[in-house]
C-alpha positions in Angstrom: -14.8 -43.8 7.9 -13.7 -40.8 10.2 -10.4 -39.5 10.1 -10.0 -41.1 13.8 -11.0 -44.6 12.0 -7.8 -44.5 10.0 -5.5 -45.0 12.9 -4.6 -48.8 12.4 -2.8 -49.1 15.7 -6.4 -47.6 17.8 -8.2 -50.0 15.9 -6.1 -52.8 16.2 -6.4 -52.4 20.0 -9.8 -52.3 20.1 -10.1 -55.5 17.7 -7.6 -57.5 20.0 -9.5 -56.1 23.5 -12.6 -57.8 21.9 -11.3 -60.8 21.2 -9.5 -61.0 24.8 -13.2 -60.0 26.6 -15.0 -62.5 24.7 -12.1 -65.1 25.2 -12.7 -66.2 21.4 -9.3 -68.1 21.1 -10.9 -70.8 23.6 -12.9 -72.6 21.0 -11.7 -75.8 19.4 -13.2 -77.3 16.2 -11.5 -80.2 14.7 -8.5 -80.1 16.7 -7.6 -76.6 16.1 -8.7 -72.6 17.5 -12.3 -71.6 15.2 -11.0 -68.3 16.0 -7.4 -68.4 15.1 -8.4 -69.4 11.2 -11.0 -66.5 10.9 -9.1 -63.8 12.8 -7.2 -62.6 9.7 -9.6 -62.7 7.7 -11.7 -60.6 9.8 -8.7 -58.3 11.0 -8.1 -57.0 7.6 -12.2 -56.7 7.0 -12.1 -54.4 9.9 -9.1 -52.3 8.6 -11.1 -51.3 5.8 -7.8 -53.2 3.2 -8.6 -52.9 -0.2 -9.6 -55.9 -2.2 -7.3 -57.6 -4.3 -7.0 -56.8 -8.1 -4.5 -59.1 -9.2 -6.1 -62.4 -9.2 -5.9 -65.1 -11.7 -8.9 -65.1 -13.6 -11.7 -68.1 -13.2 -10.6 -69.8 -16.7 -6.7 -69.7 -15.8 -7.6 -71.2 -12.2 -9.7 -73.9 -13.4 -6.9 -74.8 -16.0 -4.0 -75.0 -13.0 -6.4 -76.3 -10.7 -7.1 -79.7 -13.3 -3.2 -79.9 -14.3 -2.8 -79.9 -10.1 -5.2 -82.2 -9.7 -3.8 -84.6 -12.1 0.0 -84.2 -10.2 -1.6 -84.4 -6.6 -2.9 -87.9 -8.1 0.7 -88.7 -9.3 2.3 -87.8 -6.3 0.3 -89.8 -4.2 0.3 -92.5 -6.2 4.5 -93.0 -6.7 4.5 -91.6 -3.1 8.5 -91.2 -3.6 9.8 -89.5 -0.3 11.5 -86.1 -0.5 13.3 -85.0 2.4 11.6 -80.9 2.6 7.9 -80.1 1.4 7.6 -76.5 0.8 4.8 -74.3 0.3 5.3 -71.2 -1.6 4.2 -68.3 -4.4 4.9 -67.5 -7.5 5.3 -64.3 -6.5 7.5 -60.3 -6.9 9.9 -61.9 -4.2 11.3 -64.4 -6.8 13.9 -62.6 -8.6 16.6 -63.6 -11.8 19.2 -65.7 -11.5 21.1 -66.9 -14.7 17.9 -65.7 -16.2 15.7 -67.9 -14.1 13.5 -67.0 -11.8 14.8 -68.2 -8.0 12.5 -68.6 -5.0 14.9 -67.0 -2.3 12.7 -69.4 0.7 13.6 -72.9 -1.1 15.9 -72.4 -4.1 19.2 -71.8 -2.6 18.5 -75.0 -0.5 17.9 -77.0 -3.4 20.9 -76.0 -5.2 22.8 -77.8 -2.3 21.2 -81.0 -3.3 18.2 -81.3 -0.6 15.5 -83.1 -2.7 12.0 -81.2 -2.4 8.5 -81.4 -2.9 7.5 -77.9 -3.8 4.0 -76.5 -3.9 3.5 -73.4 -5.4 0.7 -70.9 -6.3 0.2 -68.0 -8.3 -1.0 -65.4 -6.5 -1.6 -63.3 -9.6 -1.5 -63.3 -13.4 0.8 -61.4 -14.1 3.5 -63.3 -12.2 3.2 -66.3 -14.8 6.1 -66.4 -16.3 7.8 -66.4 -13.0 6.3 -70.3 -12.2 7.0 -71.0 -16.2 10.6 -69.6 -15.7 11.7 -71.1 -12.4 14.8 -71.7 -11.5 13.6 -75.0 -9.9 9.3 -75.5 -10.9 6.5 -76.4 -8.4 5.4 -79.9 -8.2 1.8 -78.6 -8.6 -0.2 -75.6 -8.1 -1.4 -75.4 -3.9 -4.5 -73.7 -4.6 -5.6 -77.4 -5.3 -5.6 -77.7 -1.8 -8.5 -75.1 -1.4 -10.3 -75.5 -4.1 -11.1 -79.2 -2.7 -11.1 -77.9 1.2 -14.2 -75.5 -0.3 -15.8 -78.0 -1.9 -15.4 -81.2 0.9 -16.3 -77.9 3.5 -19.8 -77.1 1.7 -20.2 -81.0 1.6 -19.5 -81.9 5.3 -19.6 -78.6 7.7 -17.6 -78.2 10.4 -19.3 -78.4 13.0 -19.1 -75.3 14.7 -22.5 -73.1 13.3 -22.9 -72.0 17.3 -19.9 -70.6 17.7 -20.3 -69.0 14.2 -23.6 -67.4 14.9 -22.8 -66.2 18.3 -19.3 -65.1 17.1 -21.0 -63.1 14.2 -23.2 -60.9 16.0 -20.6 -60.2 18.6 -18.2 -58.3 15.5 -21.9 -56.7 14.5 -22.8 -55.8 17.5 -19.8 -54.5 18.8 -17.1 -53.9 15.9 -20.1 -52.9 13.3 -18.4 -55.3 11.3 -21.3 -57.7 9.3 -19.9 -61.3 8.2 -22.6 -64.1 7.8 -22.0 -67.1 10.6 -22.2 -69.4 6.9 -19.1 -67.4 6.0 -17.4 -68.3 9.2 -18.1 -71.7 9.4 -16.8 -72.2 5.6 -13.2 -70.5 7.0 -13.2 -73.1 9.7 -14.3 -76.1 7.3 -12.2 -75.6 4.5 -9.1 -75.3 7.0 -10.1 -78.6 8.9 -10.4 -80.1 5.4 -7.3 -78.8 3.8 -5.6 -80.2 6.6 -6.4 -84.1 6.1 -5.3 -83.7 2.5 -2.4 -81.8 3.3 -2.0 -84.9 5.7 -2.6 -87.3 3.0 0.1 -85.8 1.2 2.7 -85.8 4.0 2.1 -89.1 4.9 2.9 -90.3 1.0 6.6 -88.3 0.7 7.2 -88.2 4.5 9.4 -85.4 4.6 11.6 -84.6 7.5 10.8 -81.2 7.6 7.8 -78.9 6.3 8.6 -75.0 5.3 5.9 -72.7 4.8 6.8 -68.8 3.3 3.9 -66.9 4.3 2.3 -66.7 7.5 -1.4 -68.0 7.5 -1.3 -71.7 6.3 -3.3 -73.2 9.4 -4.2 -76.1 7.2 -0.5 -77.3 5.9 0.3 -76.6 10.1 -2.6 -78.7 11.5 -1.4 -81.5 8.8 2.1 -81.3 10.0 0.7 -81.8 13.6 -1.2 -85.0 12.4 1.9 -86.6 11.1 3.8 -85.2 13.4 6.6 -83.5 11.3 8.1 -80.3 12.0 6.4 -76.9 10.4 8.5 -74.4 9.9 7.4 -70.4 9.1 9.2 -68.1 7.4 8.7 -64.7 7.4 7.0 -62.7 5.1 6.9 -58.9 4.9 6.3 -56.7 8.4 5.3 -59.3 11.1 5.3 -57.8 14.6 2.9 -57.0 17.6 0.0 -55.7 15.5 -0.4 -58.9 12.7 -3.4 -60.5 13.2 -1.4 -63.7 12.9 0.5 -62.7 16.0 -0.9 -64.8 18.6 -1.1 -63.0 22.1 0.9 -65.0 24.9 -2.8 -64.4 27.1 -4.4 -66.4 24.2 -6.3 -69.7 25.7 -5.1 -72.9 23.9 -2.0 -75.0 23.4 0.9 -74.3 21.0 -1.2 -76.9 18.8 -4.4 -75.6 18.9 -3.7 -72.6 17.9 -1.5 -73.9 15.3 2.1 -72.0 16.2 4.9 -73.2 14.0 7.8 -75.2 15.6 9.8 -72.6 14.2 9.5 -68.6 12.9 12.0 -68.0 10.3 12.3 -64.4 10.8 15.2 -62.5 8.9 16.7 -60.3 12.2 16.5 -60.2 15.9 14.8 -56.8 15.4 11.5 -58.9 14.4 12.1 -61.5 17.2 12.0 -58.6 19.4 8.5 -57.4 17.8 7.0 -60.8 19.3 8.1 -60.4 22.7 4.6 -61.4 24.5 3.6 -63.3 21.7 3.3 -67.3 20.9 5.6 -66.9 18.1 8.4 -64.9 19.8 8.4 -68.2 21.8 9.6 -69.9 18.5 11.6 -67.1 16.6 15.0 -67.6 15.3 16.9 -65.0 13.3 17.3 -66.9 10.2 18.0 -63.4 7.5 16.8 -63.4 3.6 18.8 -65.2 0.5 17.5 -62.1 -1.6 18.7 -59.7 0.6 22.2 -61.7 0.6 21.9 -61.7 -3.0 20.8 -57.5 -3.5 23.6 -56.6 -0.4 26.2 -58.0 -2.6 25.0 -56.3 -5.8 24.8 -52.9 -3.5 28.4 -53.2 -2.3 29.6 -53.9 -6.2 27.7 -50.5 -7.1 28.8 -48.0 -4.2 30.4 -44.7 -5.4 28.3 -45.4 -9.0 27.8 -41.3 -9.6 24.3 -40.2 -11.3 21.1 -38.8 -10.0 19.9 -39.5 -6.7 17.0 -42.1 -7.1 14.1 -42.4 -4.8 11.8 -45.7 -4.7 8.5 -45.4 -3.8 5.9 -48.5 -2.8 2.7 -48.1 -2.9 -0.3 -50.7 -1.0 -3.7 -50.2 -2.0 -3.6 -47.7 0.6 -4.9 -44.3 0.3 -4.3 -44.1 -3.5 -5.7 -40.2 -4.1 -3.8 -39.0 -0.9 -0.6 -40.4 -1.7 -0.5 -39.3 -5.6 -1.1 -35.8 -4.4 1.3 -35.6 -1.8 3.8 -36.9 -4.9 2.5 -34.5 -6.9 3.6 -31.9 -4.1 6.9 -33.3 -3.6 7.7 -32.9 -7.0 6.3 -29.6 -7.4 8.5 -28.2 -4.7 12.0 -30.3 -5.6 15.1 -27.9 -6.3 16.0 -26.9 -9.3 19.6 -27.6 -9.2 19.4 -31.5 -7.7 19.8 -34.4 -9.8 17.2 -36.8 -8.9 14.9 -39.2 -10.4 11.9 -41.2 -8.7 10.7 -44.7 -9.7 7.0 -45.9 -7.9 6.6 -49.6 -7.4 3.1 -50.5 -7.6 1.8 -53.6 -5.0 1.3 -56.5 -6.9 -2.5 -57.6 -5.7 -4.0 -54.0 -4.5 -2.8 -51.5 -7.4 -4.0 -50.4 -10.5 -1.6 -49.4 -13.2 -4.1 -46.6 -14.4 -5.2 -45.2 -10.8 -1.3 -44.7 -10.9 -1.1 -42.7 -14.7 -1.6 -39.2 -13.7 2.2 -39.4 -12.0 3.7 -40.1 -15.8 2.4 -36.9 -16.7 5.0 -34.9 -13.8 7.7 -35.8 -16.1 10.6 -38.0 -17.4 12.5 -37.9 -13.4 9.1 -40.2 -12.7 8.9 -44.2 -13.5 5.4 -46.2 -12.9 6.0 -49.7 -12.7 3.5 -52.6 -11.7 4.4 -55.2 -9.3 4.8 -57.4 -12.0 7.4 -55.6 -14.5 10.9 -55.8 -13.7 13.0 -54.7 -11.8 11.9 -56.4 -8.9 11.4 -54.5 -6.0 15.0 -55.9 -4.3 16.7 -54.5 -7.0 15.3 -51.0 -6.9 16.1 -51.1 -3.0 20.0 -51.9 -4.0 19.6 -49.2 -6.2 18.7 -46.1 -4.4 19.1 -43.6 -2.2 16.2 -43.4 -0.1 12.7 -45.6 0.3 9.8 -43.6 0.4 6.1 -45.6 1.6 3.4 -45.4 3.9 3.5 -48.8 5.9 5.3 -51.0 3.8 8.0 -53.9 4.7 10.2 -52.3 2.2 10.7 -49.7 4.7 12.6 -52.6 6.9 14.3 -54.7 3.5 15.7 -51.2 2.9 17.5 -51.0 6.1 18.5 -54.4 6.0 20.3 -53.0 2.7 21.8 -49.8 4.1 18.8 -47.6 2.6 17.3 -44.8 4.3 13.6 -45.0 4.6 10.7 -42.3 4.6 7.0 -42.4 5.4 4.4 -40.6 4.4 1.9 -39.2 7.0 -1.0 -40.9 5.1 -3.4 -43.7 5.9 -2.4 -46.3 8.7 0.6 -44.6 9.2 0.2 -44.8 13.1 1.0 -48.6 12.2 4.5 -48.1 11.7 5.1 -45.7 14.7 6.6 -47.7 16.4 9.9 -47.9 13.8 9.9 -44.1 13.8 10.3 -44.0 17.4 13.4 -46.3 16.5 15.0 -44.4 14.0 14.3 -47.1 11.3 12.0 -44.7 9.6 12.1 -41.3 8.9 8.5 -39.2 9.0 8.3 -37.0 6.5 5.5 -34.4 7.9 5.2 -32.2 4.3 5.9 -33.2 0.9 8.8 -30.6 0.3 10.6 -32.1 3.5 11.3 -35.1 1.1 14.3 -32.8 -0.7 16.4 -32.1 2.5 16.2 -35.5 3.7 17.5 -36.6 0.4 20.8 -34.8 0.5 21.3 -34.5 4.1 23.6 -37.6 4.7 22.1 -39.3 7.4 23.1 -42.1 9.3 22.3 -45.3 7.9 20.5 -47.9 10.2 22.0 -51.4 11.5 21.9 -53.6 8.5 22.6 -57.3 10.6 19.7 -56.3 13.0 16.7 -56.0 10.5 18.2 -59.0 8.6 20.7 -61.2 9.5 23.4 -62.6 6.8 24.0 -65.7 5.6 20.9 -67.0 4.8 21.7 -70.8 3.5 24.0 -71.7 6.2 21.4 -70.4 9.1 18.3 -72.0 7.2 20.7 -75.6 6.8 21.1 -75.5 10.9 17.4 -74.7 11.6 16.6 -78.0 9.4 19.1 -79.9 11.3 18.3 -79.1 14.6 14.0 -79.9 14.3 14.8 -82.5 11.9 18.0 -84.1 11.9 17.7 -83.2 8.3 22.0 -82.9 7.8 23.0 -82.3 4.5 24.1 -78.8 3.5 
């Protein structure tokens, strides 16, 4: 890629402009947009994302996939109702609590006595002893639900191969961006498939309510549309104007065909703002975060706690080389006289411990930790001074705490412009800037605006009011 190919937002535009010319959300297939199901999956092809490096190896999967199977069969076959199915990870969101490991979407609301049906996957190995350690365990492992929507998909097609083929050589032809139609057409199938189980499933615990955590689970929506119970999204990390999962409001199609949630869960008004012109900012309700509740309160008993002035950095699978080096600068040029001491957070499913060792040898100030050793990423937020990342939603969970945040000018940067423009995020044009920035006081951002408090109590009347569900 040219340097002009790394600006996310330019290529965003042109991916969207595409899509609008060629009117690609128009398309139905089973009941449901082609396009909507494939346009993630294409968005972040186009970006030029690295691929994922913590995935469960084949052998694990297979095991969870057979224990699943075996408690899908159960489940169905007692068919006892539960008043909330949710749909969620095993993932470096979950964090201790009385030295289990809580799910900060679901948990909370369990502990108030709502009885749930919780699916769960784990999204990489490392993060096992999070789903063996849970504060409340997952009924079964969701990636059941894919593993079957593959298989019944390769089986019995969707039938959409023309819009595949024609679809495919547009993004050739036009993006220079080479996907088989057989690859599209298996997106489509396994979603149209995963969605009559999903509805299978529903119909046996008929649930009052449906909560997903992530964005992107068109199947569990489309089966909440068939058995017409309410789907409710929460958010998950930065979702504004330039997510492939934001749905423009010019979009052709119903609310239902291209499967919008009743509900978006988002944690501030800052992010319902972000999806002004959008499908979802049609449903987006300021809802906040029970881990940021949770790592506020731990803040607020540490402030005044003296001792060097700690930095956390995040990294995404984004422009490794570029971003150890500008580190490397940083350090190179810190002051002699200032306490300080740096810990880097590693993402989860696009990092490498080793691409990261080179930063151990600048010294005892500098911490390497993988997305999967403790402390969670919450609780280095509560603990420092200032966030330092490229385009990473910690940038916006640090100002939810009270925690400056910095960004490097590197890869995709341009994505997160937008925030600098609104003082959420500081730039940080050179390395050595990071020093003065540190120590010059600041003000801190609006903490309610990026994530409203009072998490429980908000989530308890969102329930109530799309389900009559009354009992927190």
């Amino acid at each position: 890629m040219t340097e002009a190919d790394f600006d996310f937002a330019a290529r965003a535009a042109k991916f969207y402009a595409f899509e609008q010319q060629h009117d690609l959300f128009a398309v139905e297939v089973a009941g449901f947009s082609a396009w909507r199901v494939m346009r993630n999956f294409l968005f972040t092809a186009y970006q030029g994302y690295s691929p994922r490096v913590g995935n469960v190896p084949t052998g694990q999967r297979l095991v969870l996939a057979l224990r699943a199977l075996v408690a899908l069969f159960l489940v169905l076959l007692v068919g006892r109702r539960r008043q909330v199915l949710f749909k969620g990870a095993a993932s470096a969101l979950r964090f201790r609590i009385d030295g289990k490991w809580a799910d900060p979407g679901i948990d909370p609301l369990i502990e108030t006595g709502i009885s749930t049906l919780k699916l769960v996957e784990l999204n990489s190995a490392g993060f096992a002893p999070r789903a063996v350690g849970a504060l409340h365990r997952g009924a079964m492992e969701s990636s059941i639900f894919s593993l079957l929507g593959r298989i019944l998909g390769r089986l019995r097609p969707a039938d959409d191969k023309g819009f595949c083929t024609r679809t495919a050589k547009l993004l050739s032809d036009e993006l220079g961006l080479r996907v088989s139609p057989a690859a599209l057409n298996m997106r489509v199938s396994t979603v149209m498939w995963q969605a009559r189980l999903y509805a299978l499933l529903i119909r046996r615990i008929r649930p009052d309510a449906v909560i997903a955590s992530d964005t992107g689970d068109y199947a569990l929506r489309r089966a909440c549309q068939l058995q017409a119970v309410p789907f409710i999204e929460i958010q998950h990390g930065i979702f504004d104007h330039l997510h492939p999962d934001a749905v423009p409001d010019t979009a052709a199609g119903t609310p239902a065909s291209l499967l919008i949630p009743d509900l978006l869960a988002v944690k501030g008004s800052y992010w319902a703002g972000r999806l002004q012109g959008f499908r979802q900012g049609e449903v987006a309700v300021p809802v906040g975060s029970h881990a940021i509740d949770h790592w506020r309160s731990f803040r607020s008993s540490m402030d005044g706690a003296a001792g060097a002035r700690h930095i956390v950095v995040t990294s995404q699978g984004l422009a490794i080389a570029e971003m150890i080096a500008w580190l490397q600068q940083a350090v190179a040029e810190a002051p002699a006289t200032l306490g300080w001491r740096m810990t880097v957070k590693l993402h989860p499913m696009y990092d490498r411990r080793q691409d990261f060792d080179v930063l151990a040898t600048m010294g005892e100030r500098v911490r390497i930790l993988t997305g999967q050793e403790d402390p969670g990423i919450y609780e280095l937020l509560a603990t420092a001074d200032l966030h330092l990342s490229i385009t990473s939603a910690c940038h916006f969970d640090a100002a939810a705490m009270g925690v400056r945040s910095a960004m490097m000018p590197l890869q995709n940067h341009e994505s997160l412009m937008y925030a600098v423009d609104d003082g959420v995020i500081r730039l940080v044009e050179r390395p050595g800037d990071l020093w003065q920035l540190l120590t010059d006081g600041s003000a801190k951002p609006d903490e309610e605006e990026f994530c409203i408090s009072s998490y429980v109590e908000r989530m308890a009347a969102v329930l109530q009011q799309k389900s009559g569900l009354n009992h927190v």
